[in-house]
N, C-alpha and C positions, 0 to 999 in steps of 0.2 A: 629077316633075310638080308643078305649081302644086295647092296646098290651100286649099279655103277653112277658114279659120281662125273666122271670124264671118260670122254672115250678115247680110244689106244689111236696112238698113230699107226704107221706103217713100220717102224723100226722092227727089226725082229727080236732085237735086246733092249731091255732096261732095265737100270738100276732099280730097286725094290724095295723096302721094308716095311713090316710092320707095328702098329704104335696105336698108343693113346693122346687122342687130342690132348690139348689145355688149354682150358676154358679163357677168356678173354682177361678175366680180374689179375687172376694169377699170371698171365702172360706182363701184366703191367707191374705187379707185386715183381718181378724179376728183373723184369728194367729197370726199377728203384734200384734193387741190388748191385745190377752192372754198373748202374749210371755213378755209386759210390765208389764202386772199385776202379773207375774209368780213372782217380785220383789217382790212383798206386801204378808204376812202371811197374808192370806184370808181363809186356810184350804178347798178350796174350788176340787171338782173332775172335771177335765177339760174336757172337750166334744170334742172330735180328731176334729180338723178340717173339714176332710173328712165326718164327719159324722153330720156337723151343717146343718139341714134345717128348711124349714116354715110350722110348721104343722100347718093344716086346722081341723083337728079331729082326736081325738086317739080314735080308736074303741077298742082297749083294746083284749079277751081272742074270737076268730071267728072260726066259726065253718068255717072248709074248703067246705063243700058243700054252705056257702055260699060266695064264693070270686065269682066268676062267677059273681054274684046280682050284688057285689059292684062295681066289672068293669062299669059294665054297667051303674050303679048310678054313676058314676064319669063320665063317656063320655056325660050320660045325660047333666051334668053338665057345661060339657066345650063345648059341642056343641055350636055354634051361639054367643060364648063369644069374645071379641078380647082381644089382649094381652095387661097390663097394667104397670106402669114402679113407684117401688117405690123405696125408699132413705134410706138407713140402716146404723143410724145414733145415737149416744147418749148413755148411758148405765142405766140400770133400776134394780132395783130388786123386787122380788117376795117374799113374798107379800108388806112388807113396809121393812123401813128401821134398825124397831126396832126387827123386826125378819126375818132380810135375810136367804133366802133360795136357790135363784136362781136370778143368773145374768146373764141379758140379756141386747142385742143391740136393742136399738127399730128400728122404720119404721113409715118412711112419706110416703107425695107422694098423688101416688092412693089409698088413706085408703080406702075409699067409696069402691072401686070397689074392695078390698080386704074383708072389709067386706060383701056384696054381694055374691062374691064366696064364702065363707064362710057359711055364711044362706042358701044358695043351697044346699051345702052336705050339712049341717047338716039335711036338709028336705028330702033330697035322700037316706040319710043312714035309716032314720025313718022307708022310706017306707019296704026299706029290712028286716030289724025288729026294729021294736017300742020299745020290751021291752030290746033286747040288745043293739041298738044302737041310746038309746034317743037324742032326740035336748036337748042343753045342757042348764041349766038356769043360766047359769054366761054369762059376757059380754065376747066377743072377744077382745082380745085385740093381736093382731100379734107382733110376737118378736123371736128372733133368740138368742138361750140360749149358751153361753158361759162355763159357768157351773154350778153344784148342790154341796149345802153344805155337806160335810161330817158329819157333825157333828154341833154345833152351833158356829154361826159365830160372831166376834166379828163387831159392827153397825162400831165401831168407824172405824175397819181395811177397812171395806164397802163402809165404807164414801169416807176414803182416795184413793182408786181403783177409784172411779169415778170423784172425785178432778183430779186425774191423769190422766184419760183418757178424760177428758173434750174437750184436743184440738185435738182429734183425726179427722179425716176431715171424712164426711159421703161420701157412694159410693153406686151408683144409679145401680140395677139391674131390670132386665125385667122377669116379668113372663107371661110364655105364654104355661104352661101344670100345669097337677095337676096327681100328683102318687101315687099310690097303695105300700103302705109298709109292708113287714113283716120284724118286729124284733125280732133278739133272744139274750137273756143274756147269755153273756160267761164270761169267769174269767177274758178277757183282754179289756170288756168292751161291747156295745152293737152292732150287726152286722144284718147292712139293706139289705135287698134285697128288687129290685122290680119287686112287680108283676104284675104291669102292668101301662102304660100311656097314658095322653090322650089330646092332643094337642089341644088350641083353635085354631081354625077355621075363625072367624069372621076377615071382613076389618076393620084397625081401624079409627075411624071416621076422 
């Protein structure tokens, strides 16, 4: 079942998404990462460790009378699911190379069954509302963001971060919930709370 984890203020909006934790090893396995590329003028805004995860959908501006919905559209979700083990591995950016914006660690493994969970919320959130939280028409593609450009990034500085992290060795994490996020923007960066999660259930085959 979906937990609430924290409870709601009085706001009647909040920012929302939802995602898969990372585990604490891997949260540190990343920081290595960053803390390499912290060498290269990338101009880039680094994403605290603590606060790296695997978003599934960002529901973006929610009304609070409907968190309760999305609880549930997420337990729907993870019901009768079992837990699946992928590989977080490689570095990518968003969108290409000639206009980096966001760099990230991709993910092997169990893609299928990432993708999967994936196409579920996105069908579950619909149901809570359609018109604010549409299925999305871009491809999923799962990734764990390191960080966002400040400003424009030089390709060539881009290139050289991922030359350098090349031999970085990839490290294998398990998911086996999916959570309820609210974020708020503060001056020292963005600060999650959850509210609420929801554990698969299923034996794995």
């Amino acid at each position: 079942m979906v937990t609430q984890v924290s409870p709601l203020s009085s706001c009647p909006m909040m920012r929302t998404f939802i995602a898969c934790a990372v585990p604490r090893p891997l949260r540190e396995h990343l920081a290595g990462i960053q803390s390499r590329l912290r060498g290269i003028p990338l101009g880039l805004r680094w994403v605290k460790p603590e606060n790296i995860h695997l978003t599934l959908k960002f529901l973006g501006d929610t009304p609070r009378h409907t968190v309760d919905q999305l609880r549930e559209a997420v337990d729907r979700v993870a019901a009768g699911r079992a837990d699946f083990t992928l590989q977080a591995g490689g570095l990518g950016v968003f969108p290409n190379l000639k206009r980096p914006r966001v760099l990230w660690v991709g993910l092997s493994g169990a893609t299928a069954s990432l993708a999967a969970l994936h196409a579920d919320l996105e069908q579950e959130a619909a149901r809570v509302d359609a018109e604010r939280f549409p299925c999305s028409r871009r491809p999923y593609r799962g990734h764990l963001t390191l960080g966002r450009a400040r400003g424009r990034l030089s390709p060539a500085a881009v290139a050289q971060a991922l030359k350098c992290c090349a031999d970085f060795p990839s490290m294998p994490f398990v998911v086996d919930r999916v959570l309820l996020y609210r974020s708020e923007l503060k001056p020292g960066g963005a600060e999650y709370t959850v509210l609420g999660e929801a554990r698969f259930n299923a034996p794995n085959p």
